[in-house]
N, C-alpha and C positions, 0 to 999 in steps of 0.2 A: 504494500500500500504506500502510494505517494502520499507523504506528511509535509507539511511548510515548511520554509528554510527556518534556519535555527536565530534567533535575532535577542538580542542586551535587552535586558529588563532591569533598568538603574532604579536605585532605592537612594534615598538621600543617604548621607553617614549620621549619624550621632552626633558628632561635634558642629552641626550646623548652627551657626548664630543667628539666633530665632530674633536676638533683638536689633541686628541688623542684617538680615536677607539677602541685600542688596549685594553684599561679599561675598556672597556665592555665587553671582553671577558668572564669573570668569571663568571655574573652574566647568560650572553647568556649562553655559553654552558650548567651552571648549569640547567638550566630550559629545554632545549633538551634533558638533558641527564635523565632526571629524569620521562621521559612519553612520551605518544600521541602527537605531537606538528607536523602540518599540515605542516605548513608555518610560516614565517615569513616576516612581511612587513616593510621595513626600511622605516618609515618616516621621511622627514628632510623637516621643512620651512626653507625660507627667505635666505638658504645660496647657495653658486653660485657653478657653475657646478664642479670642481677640487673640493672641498669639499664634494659633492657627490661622485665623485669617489673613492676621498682616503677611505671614507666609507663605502661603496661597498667591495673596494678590499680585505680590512680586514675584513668584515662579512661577506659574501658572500661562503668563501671558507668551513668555519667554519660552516652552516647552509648546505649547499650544499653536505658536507662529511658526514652528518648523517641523508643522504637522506630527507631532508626536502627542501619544495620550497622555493627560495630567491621571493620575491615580492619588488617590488620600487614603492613608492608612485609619481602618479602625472604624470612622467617623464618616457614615454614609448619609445623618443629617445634615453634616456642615461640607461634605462632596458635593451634595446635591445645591447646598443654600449658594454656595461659593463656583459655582460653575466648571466643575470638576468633571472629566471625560468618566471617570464610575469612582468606587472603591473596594478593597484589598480587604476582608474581613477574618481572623482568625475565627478556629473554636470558642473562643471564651468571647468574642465581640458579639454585636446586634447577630440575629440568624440570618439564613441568606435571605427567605420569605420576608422578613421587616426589608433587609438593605436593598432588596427589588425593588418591595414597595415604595420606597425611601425617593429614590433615584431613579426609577423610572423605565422602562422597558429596554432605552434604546442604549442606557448606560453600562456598564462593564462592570463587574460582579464577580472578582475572581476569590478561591475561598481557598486557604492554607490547610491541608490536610495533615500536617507529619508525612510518617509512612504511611499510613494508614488507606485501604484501596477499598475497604470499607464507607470511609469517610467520603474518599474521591468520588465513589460510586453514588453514595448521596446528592452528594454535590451537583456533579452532572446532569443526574434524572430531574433534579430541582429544575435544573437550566442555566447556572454556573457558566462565564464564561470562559474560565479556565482554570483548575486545578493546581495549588504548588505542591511539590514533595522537598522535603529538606529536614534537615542537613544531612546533606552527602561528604560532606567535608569537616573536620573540626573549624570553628570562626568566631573569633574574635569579639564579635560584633555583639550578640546576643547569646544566652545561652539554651542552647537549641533543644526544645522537649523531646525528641527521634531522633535516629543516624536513619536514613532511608536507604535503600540498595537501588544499585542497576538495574535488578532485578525487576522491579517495580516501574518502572520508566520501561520497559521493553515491555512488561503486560500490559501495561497503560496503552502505548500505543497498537498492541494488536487489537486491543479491548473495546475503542471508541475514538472515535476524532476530535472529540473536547480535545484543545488544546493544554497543554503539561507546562509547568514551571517545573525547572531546579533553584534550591535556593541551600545555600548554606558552605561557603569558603571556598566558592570556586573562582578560579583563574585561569587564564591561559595557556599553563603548564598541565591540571589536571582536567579540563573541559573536554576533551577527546570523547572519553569513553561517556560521558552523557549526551552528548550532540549525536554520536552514533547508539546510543539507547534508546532514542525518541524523543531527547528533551528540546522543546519545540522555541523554547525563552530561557535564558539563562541570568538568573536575579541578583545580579551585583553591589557589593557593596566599596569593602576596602582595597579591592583589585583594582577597582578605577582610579577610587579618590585619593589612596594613598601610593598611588605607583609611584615611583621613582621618577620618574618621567613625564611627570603629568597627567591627567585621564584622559588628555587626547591619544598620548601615545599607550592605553592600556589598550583604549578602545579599536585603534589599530590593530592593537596585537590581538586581540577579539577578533575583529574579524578576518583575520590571515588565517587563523587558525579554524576559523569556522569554516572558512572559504578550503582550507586544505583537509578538513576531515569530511568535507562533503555537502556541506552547507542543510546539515539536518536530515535528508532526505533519505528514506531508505526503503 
């Protein structure tokens, strides 16, 4: 079965400066501007809702003008209030049946399952548009409730065409054997923003890599 090419699913970092935004510009665009880049999913814990906004307002336009989807984490209220392409809802956030409701038919609704293909399978028959599995990697970033297998990304893809996220410490050295597993988006975090080289040059090496293991398709 022919799957879609394999394409960057950017996650904002942690260390983003929620009280000025605007410093993030350089690094965001850079990495937009530089390739294949799906979406982008502003993550923001622990701060309150006007903090989200003024977030939003300043990345949102910038991510949106170069046709890329805005995603918001968690918070498919203030997705929808704040003109956001959909939202990213864990296990423990709003269900998917409220974040549809929330956001509306034509918005994007992707749901974190772990490993779990249980979970995925709900998810789907809901109407989900796209499933994550993670962590397939140890990462930094958060601490990951799963380790998911390869395994699980190749049943996925024989299983249904809902498209598949990986998420959890991948980069351009270990992404191979997911992009030839069936993973259809690959959900980055510290391999962009903190490359040595800037995220332009991670996001290059993304897609060299993506481009030389086959561009997802299998």
């Amino acid at each position: 079965m022919d799957r879609i090419p394999c394409r960057l699913y950017l996650i904002t970092p942690p260390g983003l400066d929620t009280e000025n935004p605007s410093t993030f510009a350089d690094p965001l665009l850079a990495a937009l501007d530089a390739g294949d880049v799906a979406c982008v999913q502003l993550r923001l814990k622990d701060v309150d809702d006007d903090t989200v906004r003024r977030v939003v307002d300043v990345l949102r336009p910038m991510v949106q003008d170069r046709e890329v989807a805005f995603l918001l984490n968690d918070r498919p209220d203030l997705a929808a209030e704040l003109a956001c392409d959909g939202v990213h809802i864990g296990q423990t956030d709003s269900s998917y049946e409220e974040a549809r409701k929330t956001v509306g038919a034509e918005a994007i609704v992707g749901v974190t399952c772990h490993d779990s293909r249980h979970l995925a399978l709900v998810a789907a028959e809901q109407g989900a548009d796209y499933v994550a599995f993670g962590a397939f990697f140890p990462t930094g970033t958060k601490n990951p409730k799963a380790r998911a297998e390869l395994e699980t990304l190749r049943w996925w893809s024989e299983m249904t065409t809902v498209p598949v996220v990986a998420i959890g410490g991948i980069t351009p050295e270990n992404c191979p054997p997911l992009i030839e597993a069936g993973a259809e988006y690959l959900a980055v975090i510290a391999s962009v923003w903190d490359h040595q080289n800037g995220p332009a040059a991670a996001v290059r090496d993304f897609e060299a890599v993506i481009a030389e293991t086959g561009g997802g398709q299998n």
